[in-house]
C-alpha positions as CSV (number, residue, x, y, z in Angstrom):
1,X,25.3,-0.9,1.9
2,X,26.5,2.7,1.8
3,X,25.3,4.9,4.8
4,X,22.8,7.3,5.1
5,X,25.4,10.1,4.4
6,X,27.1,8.2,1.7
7,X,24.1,7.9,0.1
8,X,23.3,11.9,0.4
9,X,27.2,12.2,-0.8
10,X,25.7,11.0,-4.4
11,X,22.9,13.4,-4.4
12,X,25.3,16.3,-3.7
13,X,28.5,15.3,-5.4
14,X,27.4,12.9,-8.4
15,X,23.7,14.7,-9.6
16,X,23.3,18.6,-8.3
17,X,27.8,18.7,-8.1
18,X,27.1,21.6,-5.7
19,X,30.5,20.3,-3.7
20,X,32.6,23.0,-5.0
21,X,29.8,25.5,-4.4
22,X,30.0,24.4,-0.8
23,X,33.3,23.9,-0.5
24,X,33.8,27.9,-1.8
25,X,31.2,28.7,0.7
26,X,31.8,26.6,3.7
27,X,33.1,29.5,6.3
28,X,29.7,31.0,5.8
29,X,27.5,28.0,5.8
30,X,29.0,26.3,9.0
31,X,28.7,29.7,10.9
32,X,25.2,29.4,10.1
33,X,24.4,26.1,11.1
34,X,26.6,26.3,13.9
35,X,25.0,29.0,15.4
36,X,21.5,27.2,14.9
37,X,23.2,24.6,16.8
38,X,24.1,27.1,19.7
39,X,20.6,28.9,19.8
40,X,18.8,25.2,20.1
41,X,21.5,24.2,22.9
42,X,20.7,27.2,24.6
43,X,17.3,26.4,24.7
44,X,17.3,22.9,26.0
45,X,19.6,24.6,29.0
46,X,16.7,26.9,29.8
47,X,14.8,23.4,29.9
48,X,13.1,23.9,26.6
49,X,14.3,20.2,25.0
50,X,10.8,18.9,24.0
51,X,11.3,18.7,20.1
52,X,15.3,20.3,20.1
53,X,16.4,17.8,17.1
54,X,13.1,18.6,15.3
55,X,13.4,22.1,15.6
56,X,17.5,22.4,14.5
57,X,16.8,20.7,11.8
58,X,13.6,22.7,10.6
59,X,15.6,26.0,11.1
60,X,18.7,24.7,8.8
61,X,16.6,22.9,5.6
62,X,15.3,26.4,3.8
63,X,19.3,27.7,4.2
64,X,20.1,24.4,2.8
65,X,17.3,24.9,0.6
66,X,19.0,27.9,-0.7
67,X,21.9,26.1,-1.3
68,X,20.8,23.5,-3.0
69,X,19.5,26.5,-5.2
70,X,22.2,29.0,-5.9
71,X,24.9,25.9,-6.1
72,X,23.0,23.8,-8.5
73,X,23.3,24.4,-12.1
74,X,19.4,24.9,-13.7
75,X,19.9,21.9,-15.7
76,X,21.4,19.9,-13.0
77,X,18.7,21.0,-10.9
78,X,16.1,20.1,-13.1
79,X,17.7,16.8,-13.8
80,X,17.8,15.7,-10.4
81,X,14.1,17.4,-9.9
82,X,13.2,15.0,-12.3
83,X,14.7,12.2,-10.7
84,X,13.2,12.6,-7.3
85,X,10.0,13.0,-8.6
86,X,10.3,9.9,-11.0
87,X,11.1,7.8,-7.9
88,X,9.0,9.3,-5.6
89,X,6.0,11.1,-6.7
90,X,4.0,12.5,-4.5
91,X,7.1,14.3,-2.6
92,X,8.7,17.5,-3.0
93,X,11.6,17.4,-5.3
94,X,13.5,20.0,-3.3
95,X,12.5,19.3,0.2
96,X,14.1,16.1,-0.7
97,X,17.4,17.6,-2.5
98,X,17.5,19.6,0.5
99,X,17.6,17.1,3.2
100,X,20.0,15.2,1.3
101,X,22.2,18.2,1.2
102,X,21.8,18.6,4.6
103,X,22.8,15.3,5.6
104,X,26.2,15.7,2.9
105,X,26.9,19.0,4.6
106,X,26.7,17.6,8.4
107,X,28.9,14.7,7.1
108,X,31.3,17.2,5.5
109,X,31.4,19.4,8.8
110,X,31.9,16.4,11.3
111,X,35.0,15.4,8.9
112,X,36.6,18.7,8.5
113,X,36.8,19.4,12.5
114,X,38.4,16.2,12.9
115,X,41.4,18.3,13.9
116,X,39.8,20.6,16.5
117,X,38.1,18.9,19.3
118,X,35.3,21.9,20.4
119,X,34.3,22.4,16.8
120,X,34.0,18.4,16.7
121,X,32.2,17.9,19.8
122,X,29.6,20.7,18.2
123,X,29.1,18.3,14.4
124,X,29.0,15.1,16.8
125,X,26.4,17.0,18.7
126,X,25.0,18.0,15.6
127,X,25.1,14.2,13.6
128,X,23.6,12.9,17.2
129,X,20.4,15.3,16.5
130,X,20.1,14.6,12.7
131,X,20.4,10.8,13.4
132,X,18.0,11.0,16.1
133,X,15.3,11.5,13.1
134,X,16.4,9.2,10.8
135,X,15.8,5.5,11.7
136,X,13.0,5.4,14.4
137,X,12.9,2.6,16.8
138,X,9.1,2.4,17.7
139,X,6.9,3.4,15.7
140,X,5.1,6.8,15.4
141,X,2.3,7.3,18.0
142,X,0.1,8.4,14.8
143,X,-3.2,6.1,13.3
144,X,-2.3,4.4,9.8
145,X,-4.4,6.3,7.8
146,X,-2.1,9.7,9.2
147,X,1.1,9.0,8.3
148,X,2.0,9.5,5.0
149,X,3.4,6.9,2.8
150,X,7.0,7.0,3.4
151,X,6.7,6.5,7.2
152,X,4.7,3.4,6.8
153,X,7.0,1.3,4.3
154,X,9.7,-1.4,5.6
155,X,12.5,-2.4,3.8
156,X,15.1,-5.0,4.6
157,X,18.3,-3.7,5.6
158,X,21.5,-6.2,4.8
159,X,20.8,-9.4,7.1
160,X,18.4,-7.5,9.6
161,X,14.9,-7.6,9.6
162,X,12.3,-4.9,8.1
163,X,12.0,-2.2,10.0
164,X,10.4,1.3,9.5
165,X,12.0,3.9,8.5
166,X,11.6,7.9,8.7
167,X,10.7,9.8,5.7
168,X,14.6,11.5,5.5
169,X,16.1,7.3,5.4
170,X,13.9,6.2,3.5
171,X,14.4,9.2,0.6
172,X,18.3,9.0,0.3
173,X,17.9,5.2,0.1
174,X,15.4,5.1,-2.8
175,X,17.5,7.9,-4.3
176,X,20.5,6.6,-3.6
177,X,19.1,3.0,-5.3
178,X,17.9,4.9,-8.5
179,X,21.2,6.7,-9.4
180,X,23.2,3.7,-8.6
């Protein structure tokens, strides 16, 4: 089974083909979501931690929101609009496009510092904070009748038990099943 980022490759490369876009524009984007990066680091220094990973990645979805925007063709975007909703209906379209984005672009930037160890270190630090939301190991301290639908479902990954999985997971999965 394809990774999380694999799976988010399709969404970018295969349905919205915003990889050129962000390819063109990458300078401008990674200085961006770099510096995000650097402001939320600073942060947890000054001992403000509690909710770091949450945080960076609420401050870089609307840019990538934007992205997913500008880069997109209108019909490309409204065809993969259409998709998201038809699999999952009760979410928003573009908060989903734009995750999925999101995870393409922080597997893009890990990969292109491969050859520059600070920059690296800054995508590792920057995967380890996006990963830290995606696959939950206990389960949300929240009643049943709180969380919304995509928190509470299980699905069997290759040999290994259900387990749950967080909203971001579970969306490139069941997007990632449709257009496959």
């Amino acid at each position: 089974m394809a990774t999380v980022y694999e799976q988010a490759s399709i969404a970018v490369v295969a349905k919205l083909k915003i990889d050129g876009f962000i390819e063109a524009h990458w300078e401008e984007i990674e200085m961006r979501i770099l510096d995000v990066e650097s402001r939320v680091a600073e942060a947890k220094q000054r001992g403000m931690d509690q909710g770091a990973n949450v945080i960076f990645v609420a401050e870089c979805l609307p840019f990538v929101a934007g992205i997913v925007h500008v880069g997109s063709t209108l019909d490309r975007f409204r065809e993969a609009k259409k998709s998201v909703g038809a699999e999952l209906p009760n979410t928003d379209a573009v908060s989903v496009l734009a995750a999925l984005t999101f995870l393409y672009i922080v597997g893009k930037g890990k990969e292109l510092a491969e050859g520059d160890p600070g920059k690296l270190k800054k995508w590792q630090s920057i995967q380890h904070r996006v990963d830290s939301l995606l696959e939950p190991l206990t389960p949300l301290p929240l009643r049943d009748s709180l969380l919304p639908p995509v928190a509470t479902m299980s699905v069997p990954l290759r040999s290994n038990p259900p387990r749950s999985l967080s909203g971001i997971d579970f969306v490139a999965r069941r997007i990632y099943k449709l257009w496959t």
